[in-house]
N, C-alpha and C positions, 0 to 999 in steps of 0.2 A: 739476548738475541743470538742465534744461532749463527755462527758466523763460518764463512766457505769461503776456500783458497781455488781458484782453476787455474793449472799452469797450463799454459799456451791459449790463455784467454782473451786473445782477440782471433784464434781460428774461427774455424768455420763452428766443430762442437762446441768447443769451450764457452766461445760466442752465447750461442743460440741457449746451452745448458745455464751460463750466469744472470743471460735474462729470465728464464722461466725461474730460477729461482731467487730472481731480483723482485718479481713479481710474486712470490710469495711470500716477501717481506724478511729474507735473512741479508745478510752482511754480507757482502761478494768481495771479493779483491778479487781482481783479473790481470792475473802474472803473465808477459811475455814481451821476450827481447823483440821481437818485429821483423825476426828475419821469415818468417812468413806468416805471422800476425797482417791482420791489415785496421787503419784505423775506423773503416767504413764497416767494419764488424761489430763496433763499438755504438751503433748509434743504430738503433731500431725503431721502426715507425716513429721517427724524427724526434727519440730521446733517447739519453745514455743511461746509462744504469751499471752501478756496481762501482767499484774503484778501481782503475788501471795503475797499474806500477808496470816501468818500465824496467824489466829487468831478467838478466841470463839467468837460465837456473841453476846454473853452477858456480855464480856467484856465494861468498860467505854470506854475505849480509838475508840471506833467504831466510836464515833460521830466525832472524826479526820479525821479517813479512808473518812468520806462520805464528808468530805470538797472539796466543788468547781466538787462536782458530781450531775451529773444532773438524771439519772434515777436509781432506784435501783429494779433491781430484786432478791426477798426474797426465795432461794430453800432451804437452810440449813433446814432439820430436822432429829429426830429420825425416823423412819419410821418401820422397824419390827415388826410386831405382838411379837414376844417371848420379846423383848428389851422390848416395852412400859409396856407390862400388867407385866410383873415380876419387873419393876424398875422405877413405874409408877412415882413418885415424877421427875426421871430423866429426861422421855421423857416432864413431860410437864413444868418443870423449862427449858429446852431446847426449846421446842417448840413454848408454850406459853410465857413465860419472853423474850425467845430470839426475838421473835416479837415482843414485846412491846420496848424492846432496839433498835431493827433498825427502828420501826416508829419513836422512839421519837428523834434518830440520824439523819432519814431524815426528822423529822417536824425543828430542829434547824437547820438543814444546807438548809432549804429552796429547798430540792428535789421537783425535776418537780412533779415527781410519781415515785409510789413505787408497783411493779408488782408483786403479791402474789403467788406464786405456791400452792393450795390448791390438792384436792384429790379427786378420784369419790369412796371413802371410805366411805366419808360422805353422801352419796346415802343407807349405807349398810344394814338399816331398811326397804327402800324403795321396794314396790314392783308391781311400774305402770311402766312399759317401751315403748319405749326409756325414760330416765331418763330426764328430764327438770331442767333448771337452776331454776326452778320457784316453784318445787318441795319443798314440807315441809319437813326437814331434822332432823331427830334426832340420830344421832348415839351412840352407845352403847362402843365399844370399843375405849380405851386409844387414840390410833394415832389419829382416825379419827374425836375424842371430842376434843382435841389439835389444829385440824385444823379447827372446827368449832369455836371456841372459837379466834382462830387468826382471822379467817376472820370477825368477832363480833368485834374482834379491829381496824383492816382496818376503816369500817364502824365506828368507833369512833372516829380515828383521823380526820378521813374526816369532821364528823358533829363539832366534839370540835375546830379543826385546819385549816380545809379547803386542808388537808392533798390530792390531788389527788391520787386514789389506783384502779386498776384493778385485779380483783381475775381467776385465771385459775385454771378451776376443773380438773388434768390431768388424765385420762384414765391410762392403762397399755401401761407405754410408751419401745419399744424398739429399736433397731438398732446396726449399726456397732458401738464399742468402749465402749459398755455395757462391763460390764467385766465378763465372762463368766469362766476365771480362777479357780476364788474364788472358797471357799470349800461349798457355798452354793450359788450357781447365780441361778439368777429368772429362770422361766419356760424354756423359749425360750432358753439362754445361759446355761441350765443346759443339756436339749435334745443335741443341738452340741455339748457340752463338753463331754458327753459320746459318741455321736458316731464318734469323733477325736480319742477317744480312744479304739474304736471297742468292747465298751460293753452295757451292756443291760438298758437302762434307766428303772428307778422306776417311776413308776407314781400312782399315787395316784385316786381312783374311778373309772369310768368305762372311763373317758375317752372324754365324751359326754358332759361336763361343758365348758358353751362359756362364752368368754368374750370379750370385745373388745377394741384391740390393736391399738393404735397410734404412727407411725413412728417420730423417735426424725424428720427428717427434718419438717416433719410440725408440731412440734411442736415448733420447733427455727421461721418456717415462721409465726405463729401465738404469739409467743413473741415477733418476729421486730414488727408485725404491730398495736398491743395495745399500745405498748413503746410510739407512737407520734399519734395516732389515737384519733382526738378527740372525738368520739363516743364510744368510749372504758371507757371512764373517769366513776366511782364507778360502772361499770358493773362487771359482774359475766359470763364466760363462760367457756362453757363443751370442754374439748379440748379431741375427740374423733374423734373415725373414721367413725361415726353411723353403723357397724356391728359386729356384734358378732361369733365368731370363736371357736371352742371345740379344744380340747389338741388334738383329733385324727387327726382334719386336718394341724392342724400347725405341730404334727410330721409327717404326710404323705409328707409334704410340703420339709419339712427340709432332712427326708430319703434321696427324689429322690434327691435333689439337691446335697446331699455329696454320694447319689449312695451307698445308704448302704440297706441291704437287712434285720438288725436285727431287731428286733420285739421288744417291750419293755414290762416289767414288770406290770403288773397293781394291786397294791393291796388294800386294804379297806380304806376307808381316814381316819379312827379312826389312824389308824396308822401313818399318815402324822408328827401328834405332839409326836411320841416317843422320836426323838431326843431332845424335849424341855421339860423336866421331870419339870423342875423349872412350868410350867404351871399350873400341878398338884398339887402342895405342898400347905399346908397349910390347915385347917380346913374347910374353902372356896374355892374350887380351881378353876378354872375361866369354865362356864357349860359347858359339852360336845357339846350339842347341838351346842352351838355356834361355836366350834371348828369347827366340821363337819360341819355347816353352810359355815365357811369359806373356804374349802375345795371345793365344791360343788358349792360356789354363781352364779351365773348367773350377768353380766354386759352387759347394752347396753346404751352408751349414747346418747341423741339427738344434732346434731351441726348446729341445723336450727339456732340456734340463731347468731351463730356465720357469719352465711353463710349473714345473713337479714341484719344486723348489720355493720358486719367490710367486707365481703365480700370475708371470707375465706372459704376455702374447702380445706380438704387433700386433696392429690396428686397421694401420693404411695401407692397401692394396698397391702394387705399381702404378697400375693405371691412375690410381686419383694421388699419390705421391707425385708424378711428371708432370699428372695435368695442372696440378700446384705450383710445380718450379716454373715451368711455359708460365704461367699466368702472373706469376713473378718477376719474371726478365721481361715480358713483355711491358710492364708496366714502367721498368728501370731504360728498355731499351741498350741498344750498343752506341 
């Protein structure tokens, strides 16, 4: 039996990816310490599936975990802007070390391949769109230097060990089973979380900032098919939707579908980072501009490559990707 490691497998991907291939009958282990793992990620239509280990990946004992495991998919990371730049030693001893620990756990245990989840953060300098895998990358903020800096290692094991690695640049990924709860959920799961609760979202600029969204199923379809695709082997691809979508359409989107009539708050993005004071502090504090950059960015990836290549193409449309998550929370409620 084919057996599969997913580190940060009780997130939201690792999640969703361990079941679809729990349901295909291989062997899952789902690696993660729980600092944003959640247990409720673990139980899908009211059963679990795969084997959970609870553990850092920068622990020794990993290279056990990966014994008699044939593929490993790498998602565990910090990810937060406020987390990395305020506690920047953590995110990239996490990020960074933590990937050097799971290559060097599947360079001994003779893994097939090792599947990287990287980020289209690392784009964030960039300013030619649609964005290309082929693009010159230099990013500036903590996360998305971490995930350059992983993918630099990928590409080292390969040339020092003959390490087999594929790197996915993922887009804003969403869907049903994102946790929209939490006291801070992304864009998408923060809009229906206020209007289950019939109040007025805040949102942040005018409104008119796109970016582009990729539905977790194909992103699970575009994980199965790098796993054993031999034309995937030391590539690089953008796992997007190639279009771009402003805050006002995905809430127009989301409104009609929960049939709510309220109108949301729009106020200056400088304000976005109040709640994160830690940003400010210090004699240096991290430049406004860039705040506001972040606030405001503009994303669109290219997925020709992916299309020429391995012969994928999303599936799901925005519109019926949201009207999926809505019909999802609705059912969970707040």
């Amino acid at each position: 039996m084919t057996s599969i490691a997913i580190t940060g497998g009780a997130g939201f991907v690792g999640s969703q990816l361990g079941y679809a291939f729990h349901n295909l009958g291989y062997q899952v282990k789902l690696i993660d310490n729980m600092s944003y793992g959640k247990l409720d990620n673990l139980l899908i239509d009211g059963k679990t599936f795969g084997e959970f280990i609870g553990m850092d990946i920068r622990s020794p004992n990993l290279v056990n975990v990966f014994k008699d495991v044939d593929y490993v998919f790498h998602f565990a990371a910090i990810a937060p802007l406020p987390e990395c730049q305020t506690f920047p030693y953590g995110a990239i001893d996490n990020n960074v070390s933590g990937t050097a620990n799971v290559l060097e756990a599947a360079r001994l245990n003779g893994v097939k391949k090792v599947i990287f989840a990287s980020t289209s953060a690392i784009y964030e300098n960039n300013s030619k769109f649609p964005l290309e895998e082929s693009d010159e990358t230099k990013p500036s903020l903590i996360y998305a230097t971490t995930k350059k800096q992983s993918e630099q290692l990928c590409e080292s094991f390969n040339k020092c060990y003959g390490l087999d690695y594929t790197i996915l640049r993922f887009f804003n990924v969403y869907g049903p089973h994102q946790d929209f709860r939490r006291k801070q959920p992304p864009l998408i799961g923060y809009i229906i979380k206020q209007l289950l609760l019939d109040e007025k979202p805040i949102l942040h600029s005018d409104g008119e900032q796109k970016r582009d969204y990729i539905y977790i199923d194909d992103v699970v379809s575009i994980c199965k098919e790098v796993m054993t695709d031999p034309k995937s082997s030391r590539e690089v691809f953008n796992v997007a939707s190639g279009n771009a979508y402003s805050v006002k359409e995905i809430y127009e989107i989301i409104a009609r579908r929960m049939d709510k009539s309220i109108h949301p708050v729009y106020r200056s993005s400088s304000l976005f980072w109040d709640k994160y004071p830690n940003l400010k502090e210090g004699k240096l504090p991290l430049k406004e501009e860039i705040l506001e950059k972040e606030v405001n960015k503009f994303s669109l990836g290219s997925n020709q490559k992916a299309k020429e290549i391995l012969g994928w193409a999303p599936l799901i449309s925005l519109e019926e990707g949201l009207n999926r998550s809505v019909d999802y929370a609705v059912t969970l409620g707040v």
